[in-house]
C-alpha positions, 0 to 999 in steps of 0.5 A: 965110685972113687976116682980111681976107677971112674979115671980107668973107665974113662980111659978104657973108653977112650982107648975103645973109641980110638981104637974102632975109628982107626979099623973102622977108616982102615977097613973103609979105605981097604975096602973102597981101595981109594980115598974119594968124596965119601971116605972123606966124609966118613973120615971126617965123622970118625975124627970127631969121635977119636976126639971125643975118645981122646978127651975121655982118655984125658978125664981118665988120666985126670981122675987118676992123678986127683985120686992119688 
């Protein structure tokens, strides 16, 4: 597998994680219709995943440019 492909599949599940933790905090909070203790927990926990998301997106650009 060459780095080209290994940076865009990186950033595409980068972008995909980031992606379903913001629906996923948007769609809690529309459905709880307020923000208490436990969409804050659930929050916490989807802040952790978009930053593993956007460390992949990081590895993905970085692959891309060594593959150039």
């Amino acid at each position: 597998m060459n780095l080209s492909l290994l940076g865009l599949t990186f950033t595409a599940l980068g972008e995909i994680i980031v992606a379903y933790t913001v629906i996923s905090v948007h769609h809690r909070v529309m459905k709880e219709h307020k923000i208490d203790a436990s969409v804050f927990k659930t929050m916490k926990k989807e802040q952790k995943i978009a930053f593993i998301g956007i460390i992949f997106i990081i590895i993905g650009y970085i692959f891309s440019v060594l593959s150039r």
